[in-house]
N, C-alpha and C positions, 0 to 999 in steps of 0.2 A: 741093531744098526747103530755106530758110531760115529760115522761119519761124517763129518758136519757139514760139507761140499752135497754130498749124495741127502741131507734133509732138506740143506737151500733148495738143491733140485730139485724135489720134491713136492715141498711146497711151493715153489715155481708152477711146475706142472697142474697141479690143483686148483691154481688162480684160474689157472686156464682151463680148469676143466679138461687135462689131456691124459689123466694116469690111467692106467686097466685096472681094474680089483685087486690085481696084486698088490700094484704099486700103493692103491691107498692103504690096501689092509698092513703094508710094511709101514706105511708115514706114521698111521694110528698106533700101531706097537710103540716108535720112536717116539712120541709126543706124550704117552702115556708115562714115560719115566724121563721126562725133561720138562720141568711147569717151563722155565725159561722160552723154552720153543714152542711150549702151546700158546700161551700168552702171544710172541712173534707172531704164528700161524693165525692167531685171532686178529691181532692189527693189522696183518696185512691183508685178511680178507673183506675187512671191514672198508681199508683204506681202497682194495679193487671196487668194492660194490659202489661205495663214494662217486669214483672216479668215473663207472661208468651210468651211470645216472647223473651226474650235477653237470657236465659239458654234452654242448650239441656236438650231432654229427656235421662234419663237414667233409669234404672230397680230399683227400689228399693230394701233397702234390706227386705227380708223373713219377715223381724220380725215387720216391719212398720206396716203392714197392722192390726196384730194383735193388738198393741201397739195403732192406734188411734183407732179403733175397741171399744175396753177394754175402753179407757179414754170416750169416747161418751158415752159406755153404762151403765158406772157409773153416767156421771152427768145424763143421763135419769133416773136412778133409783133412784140416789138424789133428782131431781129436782121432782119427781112425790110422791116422799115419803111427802117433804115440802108440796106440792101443800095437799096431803090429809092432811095435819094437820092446813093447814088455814081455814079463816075463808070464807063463801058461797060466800062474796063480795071478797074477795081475789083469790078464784079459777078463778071464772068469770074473772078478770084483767089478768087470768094466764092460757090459754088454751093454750099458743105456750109452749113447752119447750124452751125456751130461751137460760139458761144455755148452753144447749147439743149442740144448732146450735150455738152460738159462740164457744164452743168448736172445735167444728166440723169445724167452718172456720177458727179460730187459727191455727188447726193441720195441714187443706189444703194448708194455706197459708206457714207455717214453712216447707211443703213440695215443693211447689212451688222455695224454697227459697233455696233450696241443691238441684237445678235442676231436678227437677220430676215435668215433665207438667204435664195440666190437662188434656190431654187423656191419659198416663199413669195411673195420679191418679184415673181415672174412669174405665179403665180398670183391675185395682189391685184392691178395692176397689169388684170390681163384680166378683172377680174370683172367680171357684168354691168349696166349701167347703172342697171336696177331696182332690185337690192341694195344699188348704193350709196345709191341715192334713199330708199329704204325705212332704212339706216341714218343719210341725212341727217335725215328727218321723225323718228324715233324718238330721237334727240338733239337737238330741235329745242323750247323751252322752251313751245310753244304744242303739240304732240303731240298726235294724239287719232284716237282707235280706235275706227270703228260695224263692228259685225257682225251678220247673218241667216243665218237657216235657210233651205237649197235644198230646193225641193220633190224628194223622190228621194234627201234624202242629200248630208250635207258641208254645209259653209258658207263665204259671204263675208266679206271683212272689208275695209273701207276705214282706210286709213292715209293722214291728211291731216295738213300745218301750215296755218293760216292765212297765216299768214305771211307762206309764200313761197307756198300756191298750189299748192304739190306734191304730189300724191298717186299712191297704189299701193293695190294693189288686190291681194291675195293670197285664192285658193279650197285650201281644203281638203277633199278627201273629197268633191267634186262629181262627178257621172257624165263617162263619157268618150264623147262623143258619135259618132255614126256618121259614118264617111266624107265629105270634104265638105261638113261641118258644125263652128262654132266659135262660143264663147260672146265676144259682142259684147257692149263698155262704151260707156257713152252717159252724158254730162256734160248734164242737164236744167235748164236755167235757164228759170223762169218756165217756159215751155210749150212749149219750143224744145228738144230732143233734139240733142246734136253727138256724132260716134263720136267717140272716146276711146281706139279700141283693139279689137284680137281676140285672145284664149289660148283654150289648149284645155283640157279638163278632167282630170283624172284625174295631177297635180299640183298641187305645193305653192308652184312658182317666185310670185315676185312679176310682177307687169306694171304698167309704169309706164302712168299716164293721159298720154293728150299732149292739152297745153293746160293752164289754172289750174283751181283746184277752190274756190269763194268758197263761203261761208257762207249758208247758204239753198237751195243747189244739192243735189241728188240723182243718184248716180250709180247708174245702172239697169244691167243684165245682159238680153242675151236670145240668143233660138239664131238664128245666122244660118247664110247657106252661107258657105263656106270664105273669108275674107279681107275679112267683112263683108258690109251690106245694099247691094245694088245699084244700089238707089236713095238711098242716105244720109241715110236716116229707118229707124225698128224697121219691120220686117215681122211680130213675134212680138210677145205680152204677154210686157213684163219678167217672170224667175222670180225677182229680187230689185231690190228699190230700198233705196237704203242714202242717209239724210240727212244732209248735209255740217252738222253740229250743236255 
């Protein structure tokens, strides 16, 4: 290996603990006929371990996740765009995204670096899709929050933007239904019912709507069997409708 792109990468990767056995048993050949880059590969592991031991963890903010997110999944699209436009010898050279994982330990380490360990970052990083959607809509300059009373206890709450069309749907204190049973969301336009989604009760999790949420629209709840109605219309009277207002 000569490469000098493809040993950054690599030892990129390593920081992070992300290479397969291959990968390390190639760095180790590479570093074994370059003192230069072993010396490197020793500073910089030295300088990761530093880094995450001597700052506390703190939260990052909302918009991080999104932000390195976004930058990874450009240079993947970049980098795989190039890859189909070289040449048969040139792909073969070019099976690792490179690009995206130096990206990606750029981003990890400039977060390491304003104090967000890495069990934070691994924990932010896996959160789930509805939380982040629910903290997009809640920073989101059009915001807006309808909530109802469940007959039995608990309530709904819809969290919508205009905007983008995004909404979440978070129950409180709602009953936890029997076996085979799961409360089913339904996006009502005009007279028309589309599922939206199935959670269960007896949590607080968020669940994101799939599809847009427009203005005028009502999103309904009712009790369906497990994994939704099987005809894809309500079989139950809603126990909430919540008006997208």
């Amino acid at each position: 290996m000569n490469d000098d792109d493809e040993i950054g990468d690599l030892l990129a990767g390593r920081a992070l603990h992300a290479l397969s056995p291959d990968e390390e048993r190639a760095l180790e050949s590479a570093l074994v006929g370059d003192p230069d880059a072993r010396r490197g590969a020793d500073r910089d592991a030295e300088t990761a371990a530093w880094l995450a031991e001597a700052v506390p963890e703190v939260a990052p903010p909302a918009h991080v996740r999104e932000e390195l997110l976004a930058r990874i999944a450009g240079e993947e699209q970049r980098t795989a765009a190039e890859h189909g436009a070289a040449s048969p010898t040139a792909r073969r050279r070019a099976k690792r995204p490179r690009r995206a994982r130096f990206v990606l330990a750029a981003s990890i380490a400039l977060l390491l670096t304003i104090g967000i360990g890495a069990a934070t970052i691994s924990q932010f990083l896996d959160r789930p899709e509805a939380v982040v959607a629910l903290e997009r809509i809640e920073s989101a300059d059009d915001a807006r929050v309808v909530d109802a009373a469940v007959p039995g206890g608990g309530t709904v709450a819809l969290h919508w933007a205009p905007s983008s069309g995004e909404a979440v749907v978070v129950a409180d204190g709602i009953p936890e239904l029997t076996d085979g049973q799961q409360y089913e969301l339904w996006n009502v336009r005009g007279e028309t019912p589309v599922s939206a989604g199935v959670f269960d009760g007896g949590t607080t999790d968020p669940t994101l709507l799939a599809g847009e949420v427009a203005p005028g629209d009502v999103v309904a709840v009712t009790i369906e069997q497990a994994g939704g109605s099987p005809t894809g219309a309500p079989t139950t009277e809603p126990i909430v409708a919540l008006p997208a207002e």
